[in-house]
N, C-alpha and C positions, 0 to 999 in steps of 0.2 A: 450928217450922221449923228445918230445920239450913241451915247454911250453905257451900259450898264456897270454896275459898283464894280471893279474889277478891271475895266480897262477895255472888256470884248465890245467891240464896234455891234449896232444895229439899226435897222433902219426906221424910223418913225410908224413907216406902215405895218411893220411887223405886226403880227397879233400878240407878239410879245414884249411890244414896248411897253407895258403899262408896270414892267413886271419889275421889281428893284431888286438888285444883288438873282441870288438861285443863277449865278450865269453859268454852271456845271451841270444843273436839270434843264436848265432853259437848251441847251446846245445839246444836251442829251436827245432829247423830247423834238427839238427842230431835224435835229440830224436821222435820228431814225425817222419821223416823218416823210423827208425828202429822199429816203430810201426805199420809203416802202415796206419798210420792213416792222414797224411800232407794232408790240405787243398787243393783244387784245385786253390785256386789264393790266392796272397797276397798284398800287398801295400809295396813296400820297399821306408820309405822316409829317405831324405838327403841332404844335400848340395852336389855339384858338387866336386867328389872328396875322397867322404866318403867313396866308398868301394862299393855303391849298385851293381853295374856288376858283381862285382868279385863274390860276394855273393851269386847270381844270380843263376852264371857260375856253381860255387861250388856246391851248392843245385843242381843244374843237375847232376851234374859229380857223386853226392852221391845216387841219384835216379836211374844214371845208374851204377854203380860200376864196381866192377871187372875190365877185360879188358879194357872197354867202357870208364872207367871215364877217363883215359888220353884223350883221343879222344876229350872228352866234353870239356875239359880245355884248349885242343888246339883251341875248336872254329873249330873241320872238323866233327863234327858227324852229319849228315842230322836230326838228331830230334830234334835236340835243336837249336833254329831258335831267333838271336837277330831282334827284329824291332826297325827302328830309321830312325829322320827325312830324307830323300835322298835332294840330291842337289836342291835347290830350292825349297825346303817345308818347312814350321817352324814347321811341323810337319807328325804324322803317317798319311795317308790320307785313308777315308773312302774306295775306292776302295782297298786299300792293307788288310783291315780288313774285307771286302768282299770277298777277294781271300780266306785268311786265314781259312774263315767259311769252305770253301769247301776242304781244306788244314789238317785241325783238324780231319776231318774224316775220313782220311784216315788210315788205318794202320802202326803200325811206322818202320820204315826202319830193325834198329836193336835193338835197345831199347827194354825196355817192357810199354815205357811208351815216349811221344812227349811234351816237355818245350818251349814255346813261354815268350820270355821277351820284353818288352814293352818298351823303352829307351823314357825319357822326355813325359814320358804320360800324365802330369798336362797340356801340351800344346795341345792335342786333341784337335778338336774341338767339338760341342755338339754332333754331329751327328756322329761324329768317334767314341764314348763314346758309345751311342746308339746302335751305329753297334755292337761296343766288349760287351756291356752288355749281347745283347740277347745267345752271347757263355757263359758269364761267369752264365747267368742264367738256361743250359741247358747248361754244358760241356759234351763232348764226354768222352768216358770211357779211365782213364788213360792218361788224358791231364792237365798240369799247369802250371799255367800262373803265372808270376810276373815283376808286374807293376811298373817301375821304376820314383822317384820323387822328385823333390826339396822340394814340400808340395805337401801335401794329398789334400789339400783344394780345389787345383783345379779342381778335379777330380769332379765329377754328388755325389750327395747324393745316389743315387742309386747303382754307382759304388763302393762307399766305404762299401755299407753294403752288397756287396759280395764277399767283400775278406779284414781279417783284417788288420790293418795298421804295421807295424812293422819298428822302427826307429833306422835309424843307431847313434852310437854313436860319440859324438864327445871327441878329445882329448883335453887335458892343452898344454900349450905351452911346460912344462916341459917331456911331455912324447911325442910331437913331436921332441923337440931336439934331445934325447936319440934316438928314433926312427931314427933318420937321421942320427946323429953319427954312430950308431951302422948296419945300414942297404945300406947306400950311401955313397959310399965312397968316391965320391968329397964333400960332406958336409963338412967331416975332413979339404979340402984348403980354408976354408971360414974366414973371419976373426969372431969371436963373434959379433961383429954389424952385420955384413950383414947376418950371419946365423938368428937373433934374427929376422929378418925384414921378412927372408922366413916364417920363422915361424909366425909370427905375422900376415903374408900375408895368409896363410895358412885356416886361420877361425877355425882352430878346426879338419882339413881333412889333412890324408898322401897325397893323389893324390895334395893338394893343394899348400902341403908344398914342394915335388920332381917339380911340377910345377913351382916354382918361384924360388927355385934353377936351375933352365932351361932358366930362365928368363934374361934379361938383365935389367931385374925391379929390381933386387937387385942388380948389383953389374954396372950400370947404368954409365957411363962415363957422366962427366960435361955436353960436348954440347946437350947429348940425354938429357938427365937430363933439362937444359934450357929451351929446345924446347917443353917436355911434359907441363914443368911452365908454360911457354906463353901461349900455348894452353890454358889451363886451366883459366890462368887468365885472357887473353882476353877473355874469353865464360862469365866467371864471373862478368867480369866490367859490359857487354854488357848487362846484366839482370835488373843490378842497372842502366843504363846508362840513361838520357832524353837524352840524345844527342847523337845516337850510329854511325852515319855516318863514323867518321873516326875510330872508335872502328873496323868497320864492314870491312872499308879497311884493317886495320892489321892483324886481324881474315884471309880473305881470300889471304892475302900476307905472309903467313904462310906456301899456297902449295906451295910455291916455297924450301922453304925451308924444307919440310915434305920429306921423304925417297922416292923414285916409287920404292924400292924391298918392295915384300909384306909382306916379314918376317919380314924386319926392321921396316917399318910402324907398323906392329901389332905389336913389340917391341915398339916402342914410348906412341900405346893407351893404351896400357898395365901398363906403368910406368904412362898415364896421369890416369888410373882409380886408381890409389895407391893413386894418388895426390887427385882427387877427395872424394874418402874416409875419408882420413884423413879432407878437409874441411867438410864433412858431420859428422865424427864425432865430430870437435869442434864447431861446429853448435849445435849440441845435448846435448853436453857436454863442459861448457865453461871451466871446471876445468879439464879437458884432461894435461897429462901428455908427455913428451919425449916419454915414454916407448911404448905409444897406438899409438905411430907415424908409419906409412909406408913408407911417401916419404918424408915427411919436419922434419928438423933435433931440431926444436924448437914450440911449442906449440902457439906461438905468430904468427909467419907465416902463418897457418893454419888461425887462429884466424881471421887475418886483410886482409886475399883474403876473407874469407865467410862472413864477419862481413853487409855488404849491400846486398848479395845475397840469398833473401829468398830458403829455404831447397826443396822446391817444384821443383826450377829449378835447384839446385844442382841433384836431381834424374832426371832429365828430361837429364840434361848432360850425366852423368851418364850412362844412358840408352839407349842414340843416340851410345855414341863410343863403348858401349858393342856390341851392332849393326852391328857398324860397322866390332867390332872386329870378326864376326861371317861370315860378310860378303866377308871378306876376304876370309877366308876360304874356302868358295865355289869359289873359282877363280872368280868372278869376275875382269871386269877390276880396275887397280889398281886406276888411278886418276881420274874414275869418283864416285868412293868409297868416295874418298879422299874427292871429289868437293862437293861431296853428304852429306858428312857430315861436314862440314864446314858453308855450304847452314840450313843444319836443325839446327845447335850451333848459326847460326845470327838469328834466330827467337824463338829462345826462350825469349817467357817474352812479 
């Protein structure tokens, strides 16, 4: 018998052994299953990272059991259908939730029952919302849905009151540690600082804490390391600045020296959003310690880049290279990414 974080017994075969700690949704979600009685849609909220997919996945895999639920977990059984933004949308798009309607009706392949998950649904827009409502207000027989989210909140009022909220949990830094020790085995070549910073980086999420062990945000060589500061802090002068002309020159004298590989580049904005956090947190918090640090190694650094730069355009920063980092990822091209965002960091403020 393996054990989940918390003591509750499980059985290996479960479709929800894969799943760590959540043993109050995990038993929630097993228990109405075996009842019979599991809602037709849910709300699963979270930060990026938390487990909502897996969960998701899981919940299918138990509805379909037996033979089937391997299949489900693989992600090849025709009835259990992930939606998620495609290339070039920031989100699901009404015509796919219009297909859907006539997709739901159908009979299910092998199943006894067809799982539609919703991936980053707080970014719907109204009328995408609208569309999924009028399914989740007349579901077909033996269809469920779950609606995946960083918050519930962005979701219609109307949306939420058809399917309850159900949130993932987050962990301590102390039982991510453990977690990674005992689960990743490159964790174990990390020094204690840099394991303590994934972790730290992490927010509370395994997906977030294996993520920045992936990272070159933690264990960050000097010149990358430089290159993220500058950025950062030329964005930052340039907000405080009356006089930003030649701020603005260095700023875009910066692509030259910025990566053209797209992985490396998203390695740099990566390590500049660590940097930015951490000046957002001593913005917040003038008594921030070493310990809540991510990128700067002293409490004072942070301190004296954000000290002129109101918190408003530290999020507006923020939010451009998050952007950007997104945007990479749909292959666009790489330096007009680059240009693009350099262009929206000189006008801020």
């Amino acid at each position: 018998m393996a054990k989940t974080k918390g003591g509750s017994p499980s059985k290996e075969s479960s479709p929800f052994s894969d799943i760590y700690g959540n043993s109050e949704l995990v038993s929630f979600i097993s228990l109405r299953i075996e009842a019979g009685d599991l809602a037709h849609a849910y709300i699963l909220e979270g930060p990026d990272g938390s487990g909502k997919t897996l969960l998701a996945v899981s919940a299918a895999a138990a509805l379909a059991g037996g033979k089937f639920a391997s299949k489900v977990k693989r992600m090849v059984s025709p009835d259990v259908v992930i939606f998620a933004p495609q290339p070039g949308h920031k989100s699901i798009t009404v015509d796919e939730i219009r297909a859907l309607k006539s997709d739901a009706a159908m009979t299910p392949n092998e199943l006894d029952c067809r799982v539609f998950i919703f991936d980053e649904a707080q970014d719907m827009s109204t009328a995408s919302q609208n569309t999924l409502l009028k399914l989740l207000e007349e579901p077909p027989r033996n269809i469920y849905f779950f609606l995946l989210c960083t918050s519930a909140s962005g979701l219609l009022p109307t949306v939420r009151s058809r399917a309850p909220v159900l949130r993932m949990e987050l962990f301590s830094d102390e039982e991510l540690r453990d977690y990674l020790l005992e689960n990743v085995k490159k964790s174990r070549n990390f020094s204690p600082d840099d394991l303590d910073v994934a972790v730290r980086a992490a927010r509370g999420t395994i997906g977030g804490a294996i993520k920045s062990l992936s990272s070159r945000a933690v264990t960050a060589e000097s010149g990358d390391r430089a290159l993220a500061s500058d950025l950062i802090s030329i964005s930052a002068r340039l907000c405080s600045s009356s006089r930003p002309t030649k701020l603005k020159a260095e700023l875009f004298s910066l692509a030259a020296r910025l990566p053209s590989d797209r992985l490396e580049l998203a390695e740099i904005l990566s390590l500049s959003e660590f940097a930015l956090r951490d000046l957002i947190a001593a913005k917040v918090n003038p008594d921030i310690d070493s310990s809540a640090l991510l990128f700067y190694r002293t409490p004072e650094e942070p301190k004296e880049a954000s000290e002129e730069t109101p918190l408003a355009n530290l999020s507006e920063m923020f939010s451009i290279i998050d952007g950007t980092i997104t945007e990479l990822a749909m292959n666009v091209n790489v330096y007009t990414t680059q240009i693009s965002m350099l262009y929206r960091l000189s006008r801020i403020g």
